[in-house]
N, C-alpha and C positions, 0 to 999 in steps of 0.2 A: 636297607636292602643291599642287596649285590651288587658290588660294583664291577659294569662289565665292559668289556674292552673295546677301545675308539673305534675299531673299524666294524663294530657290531652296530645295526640298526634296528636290531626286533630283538626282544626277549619275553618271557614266559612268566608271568605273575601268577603265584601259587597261593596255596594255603585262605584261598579270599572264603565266604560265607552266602553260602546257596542264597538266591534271590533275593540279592543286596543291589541298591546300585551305588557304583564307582564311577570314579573321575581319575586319572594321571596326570601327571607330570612328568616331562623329562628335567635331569638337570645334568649339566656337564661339569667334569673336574678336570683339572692336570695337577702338575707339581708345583703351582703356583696356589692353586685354593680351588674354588666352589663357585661356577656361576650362577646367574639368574636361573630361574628356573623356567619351562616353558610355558607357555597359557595351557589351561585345563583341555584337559580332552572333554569329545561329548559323555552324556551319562550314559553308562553302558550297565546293562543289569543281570546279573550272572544268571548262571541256567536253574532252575528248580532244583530239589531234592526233595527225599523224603526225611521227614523229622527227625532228628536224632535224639533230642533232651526232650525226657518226659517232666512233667509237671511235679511239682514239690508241695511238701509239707500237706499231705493226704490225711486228712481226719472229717470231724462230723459229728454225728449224733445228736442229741435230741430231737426236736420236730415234737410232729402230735402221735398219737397210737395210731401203728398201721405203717409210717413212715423209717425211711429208710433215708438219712439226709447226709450227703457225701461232698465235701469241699476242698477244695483243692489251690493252689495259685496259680494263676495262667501265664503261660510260656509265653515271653514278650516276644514283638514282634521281628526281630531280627536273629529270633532262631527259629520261625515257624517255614522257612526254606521254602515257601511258594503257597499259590491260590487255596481256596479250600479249605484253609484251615479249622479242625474241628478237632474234639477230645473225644475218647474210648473210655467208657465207664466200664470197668467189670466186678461184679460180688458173687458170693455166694454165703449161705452161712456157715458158719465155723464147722467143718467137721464134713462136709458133703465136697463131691466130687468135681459137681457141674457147676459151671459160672453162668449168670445171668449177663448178657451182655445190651448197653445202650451205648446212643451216639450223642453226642451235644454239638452241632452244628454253627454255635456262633462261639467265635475267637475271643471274648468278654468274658464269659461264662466261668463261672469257678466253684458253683454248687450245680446239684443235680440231688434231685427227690424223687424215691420211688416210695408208691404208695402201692399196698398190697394187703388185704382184711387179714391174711393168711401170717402175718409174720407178728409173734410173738414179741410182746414188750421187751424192753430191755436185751434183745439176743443179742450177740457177734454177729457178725460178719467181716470176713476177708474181703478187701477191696484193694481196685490195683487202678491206678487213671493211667491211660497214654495218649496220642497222638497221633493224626493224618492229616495229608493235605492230597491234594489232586493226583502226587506221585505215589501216592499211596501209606499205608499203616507202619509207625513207625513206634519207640518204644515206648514199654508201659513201665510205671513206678515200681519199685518193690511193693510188696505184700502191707498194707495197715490193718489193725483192728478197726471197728469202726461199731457202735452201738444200737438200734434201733429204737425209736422213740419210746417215752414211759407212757405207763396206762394211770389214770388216773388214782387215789385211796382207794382202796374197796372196803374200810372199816375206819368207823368212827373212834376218836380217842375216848377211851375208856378214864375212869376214877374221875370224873368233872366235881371239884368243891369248887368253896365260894367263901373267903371271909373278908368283910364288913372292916375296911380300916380307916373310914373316918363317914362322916354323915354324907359326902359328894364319892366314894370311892370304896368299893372294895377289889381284892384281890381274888382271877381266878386262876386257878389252878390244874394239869389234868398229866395222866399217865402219854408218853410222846405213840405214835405209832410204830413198831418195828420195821426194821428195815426190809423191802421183801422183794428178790429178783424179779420180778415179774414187775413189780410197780414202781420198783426207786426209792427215792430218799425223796423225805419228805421235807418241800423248802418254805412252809411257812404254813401258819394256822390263823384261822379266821374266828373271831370271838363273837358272838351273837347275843345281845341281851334284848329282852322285852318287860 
């Protein structure tokens, strides 16, 4: 810090971090060195603000069909700058104008699911997370992509053979499913004998 001159007894502590609490010290110098330092002051706890760092690394996707599942990392607590703290979900889907807007009320929180019959498998959507506390809305993330959940096969794999390669074992075999916007990739197949 500043070092400020003997016949001064008050100075101005800057730059500190909205609704933190502090402690001081004085400590006196001359031309000889650095004495003891004072006993701590009381805790003093600076005035509120309104948030300024929004929440990082915004991504998501998958869930079940229907869902819309948005994740985020939450803003620790010595930048959430006073009471109330809660996050700003906003989407929309890719290409439209209007954002859907919710709130997530507890300061943990680092997903958010929106469910909606209406929203197509696999689409885009633009999402953006920010930040409020009791002084009010503060900022939101840049723009993510963000995917909405897959729909389950709607067709069975085609070419199913079968050969015999020893008396406890045969080998089956089949054509894979194509890949198809609406439904996803396909992460595993299930073998059925009777």
């Amino acid at each position: 810090p500043e070092v400020i001159n003997g016949r001064t007894h008050k100075a101005t502590v800057v730059d500190l971090s909205p609704w933190v609490e502090y402690e001081f010290r004085v400590v006196a110098s001359n031309s000889v060195g650095i004495g003891e330092p004072s006993r701590p002051s009381a805790l003093l706890r600076t005035k509120a603000a309104v948030p300024v760092v929004a929440p990082t690394n915004i991504g998501g996707g998958g869930g079940s069909r229907s869902e819309l599942v948005i994740t985020w990392e939450p803003v620790s607590e010595e930048l959430q700058n006073g009471e109330g703290f809660g996050y700003i979900i906003m989407f929309r889907p890719l290409g439209s104008s209007s954002w859907t807007k919710a709130v997530v009320a507890s300061v943990e929180s680092s997903k958010y699911v929106y469910r909606n019959e209406s929203i197509t498998p696999l689409s885009p959507f633009e999402v953006k997370v920010g930040v409020y506390n009791n002084e009010g809305e503060g900022t939101l993330s840049s723009i993510s992509i963000v995917y909405s959940g897959e729909d389950e096969p709607q067709m069975a794999p085609a070419g199913a053979s079968v050969l015999s390669v020893s008396a406890t074992a045969v080998e089956v075999s089949w054509q894979p499913i194509p890949w198809n916007r609406h439904t996803g990739r396909v992460l595993g197949y299930e073998v059925r004998g009777w």
